[in-house]
N, C-alpha and C positions, 0 to 999 in steps of 0.2 A: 783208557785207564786214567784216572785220576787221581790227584794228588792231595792230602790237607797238610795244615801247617798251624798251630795254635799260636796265637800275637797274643804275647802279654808283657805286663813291666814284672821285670824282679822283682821278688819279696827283700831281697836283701839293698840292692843301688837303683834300683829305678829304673832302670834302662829298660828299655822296648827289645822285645828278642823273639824269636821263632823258634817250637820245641815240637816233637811229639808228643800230643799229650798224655799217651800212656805209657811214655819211658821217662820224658823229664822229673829228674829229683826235685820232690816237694813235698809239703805240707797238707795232707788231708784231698789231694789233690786239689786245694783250692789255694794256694802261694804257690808258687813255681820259680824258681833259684837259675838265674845264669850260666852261662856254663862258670865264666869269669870269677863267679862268685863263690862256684863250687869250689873251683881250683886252690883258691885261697884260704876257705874256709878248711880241707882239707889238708893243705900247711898247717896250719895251724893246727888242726885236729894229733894230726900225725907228732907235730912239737907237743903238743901237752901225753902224748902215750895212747892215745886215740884212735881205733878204726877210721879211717877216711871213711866218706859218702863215697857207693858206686855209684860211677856215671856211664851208663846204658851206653853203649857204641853209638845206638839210632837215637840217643836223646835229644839230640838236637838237628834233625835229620827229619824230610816230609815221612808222611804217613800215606806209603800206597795206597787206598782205599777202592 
């Protein structure tokens, strides 16, 4: 059995991070959002009256393949 794991920097701080690519929250699927970044951005969302972003349980988690 084998494992993937998509490396990419957030769209939002830059940072290098490991996601599944087909549950990590993004954009067009070609931006991909930290978890760190979700988190915050969803404070925020939730203060101005806002739905939060769901974040996928496996989003950041390998991809059995």
């Amino acid at each position: 059995m084998s494992y993937m794991l998509l490396w990419m920097n957030c769209g939002e701080c830059g940072k290098l991070f490991a996601s599944n690519p087909h549950k990590v929250p993004s954009i067009d699927r070609k931006i991909a959002f930290c978890k760190e970044c979700i988190v915050r951005a969803n404070d925020q969302r939730i203060a101005m009256g806002l739905e939060p972003i769901a974040i996928h349980p496996e989003a950041y988690e390998p991809v059995k393949d």
